[in-house]
N, C-alpha and C positions, 0 to 999 in steps of 0.2 A: 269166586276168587281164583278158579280155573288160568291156567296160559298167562301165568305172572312174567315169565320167561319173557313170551310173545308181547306181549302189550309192554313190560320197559322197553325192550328192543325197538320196537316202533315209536315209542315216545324218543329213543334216544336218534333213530334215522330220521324221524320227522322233517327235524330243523334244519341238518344237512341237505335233505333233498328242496323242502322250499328256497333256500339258500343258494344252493345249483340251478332251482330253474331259472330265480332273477338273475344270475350269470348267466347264465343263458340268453334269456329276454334282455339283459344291455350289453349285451358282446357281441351280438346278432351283425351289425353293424361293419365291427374289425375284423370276423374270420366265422365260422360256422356256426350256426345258430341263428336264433332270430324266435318270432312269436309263435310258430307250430310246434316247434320244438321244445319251447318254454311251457308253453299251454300244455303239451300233453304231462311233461315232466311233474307240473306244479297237480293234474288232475291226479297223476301215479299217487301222491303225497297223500290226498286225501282216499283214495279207491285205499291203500293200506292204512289207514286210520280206522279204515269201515272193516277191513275184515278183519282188525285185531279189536276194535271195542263195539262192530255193531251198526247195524245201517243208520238205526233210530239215532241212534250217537252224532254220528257226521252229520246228519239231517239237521240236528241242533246244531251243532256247527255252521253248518251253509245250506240254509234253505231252499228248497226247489225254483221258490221264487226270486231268492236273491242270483240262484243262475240263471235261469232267465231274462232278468234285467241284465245280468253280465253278458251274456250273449250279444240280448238288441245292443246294448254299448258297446262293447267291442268294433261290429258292426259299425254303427254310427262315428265312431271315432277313425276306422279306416275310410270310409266313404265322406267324412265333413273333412279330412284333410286334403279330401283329390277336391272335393265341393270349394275348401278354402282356398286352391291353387289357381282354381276357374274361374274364382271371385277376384281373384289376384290379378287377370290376365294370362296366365299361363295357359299350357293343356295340360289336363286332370292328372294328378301327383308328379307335377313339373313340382322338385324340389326346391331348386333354386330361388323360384320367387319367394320362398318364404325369408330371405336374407338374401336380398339382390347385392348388397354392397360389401358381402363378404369375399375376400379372397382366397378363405381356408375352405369353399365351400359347405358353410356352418348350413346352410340352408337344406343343402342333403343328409345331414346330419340329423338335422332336428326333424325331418320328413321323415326319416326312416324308424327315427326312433317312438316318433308317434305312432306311426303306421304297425309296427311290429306291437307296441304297445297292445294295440287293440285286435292286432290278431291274436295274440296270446291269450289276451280276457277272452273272446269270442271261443276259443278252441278250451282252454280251459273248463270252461263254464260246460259245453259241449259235450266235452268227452264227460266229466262229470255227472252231467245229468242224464247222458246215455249210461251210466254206469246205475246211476238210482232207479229206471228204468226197468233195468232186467234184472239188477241184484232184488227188487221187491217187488218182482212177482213173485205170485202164486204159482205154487206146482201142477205141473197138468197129473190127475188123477189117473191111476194105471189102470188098465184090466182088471185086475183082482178086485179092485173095490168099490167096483160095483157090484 
């Protein structure tokens, strides 16, 4: 029942900071920000989830495997948008083809917000599982105990 303080406190920044990084990941677009920025912010979210209730906790949360498929996708979702530009005609993340007959240039619009999209899951996903990585290793044994 230990660090009641600590764990509301984190229950109560949780929500704000995922809330922040998807501002971040769809503002990317109008002025600073975008999906590296979102990714790392949304990883922050759960990296203090872990050190107020426990690695094993987050684990239940978002499984090693469900990052890893976040990654390959990520991935996938930036690389099948420049793939869908190619397909299109264009060269590789030509935005425009995706809405040739837009005037508002909707076309760069919808490019970028895919694309960050999927940076953001890839980087997310990332930093996260670099975080479960070294937060769950084992300690290297000192001198004395041997």
């Amino acid at each position: 029942m230990g660090h009641v303080i600590l764990r509301v406190t984190i229950k109560v920044l949780f929500a704000p900071i995922v809330l922040f990084a998807l501002y971040v990941q769809f503002h990317g677009d109008y002025g600073p920000g975008g999906g590296f920025q979102a990714g790392v912010i949304m990883a922050v979210a759960f990296v203090l989830h872990a050190l107020g209730f426990g690695l094993q906790a987050t684990k239940k949360a978002i499984p090693p495997r469900i990052l890893t498929a976040g990654m390959a996708l990520g991935v996938l979702i930036y690389a099948g948008t420049g793939v869908l530009t190619l397909l299109l005609g264009a060269n590789f993340l030509d935005y425009d083809v995706i809405d040739p007959d837009s005037h508002h240039n909707a076309g760069q619009h919808i490019g970028i917000l895919v694309v960050e999209f999927g940076v953001g899951l890839a980087v997310a996903s990332t930093m996260l599982q670099i975080f479960y990585v070294f937060a769950g290793r084992e300690a290297e044994p000192s001198d004395d105990a041997w």
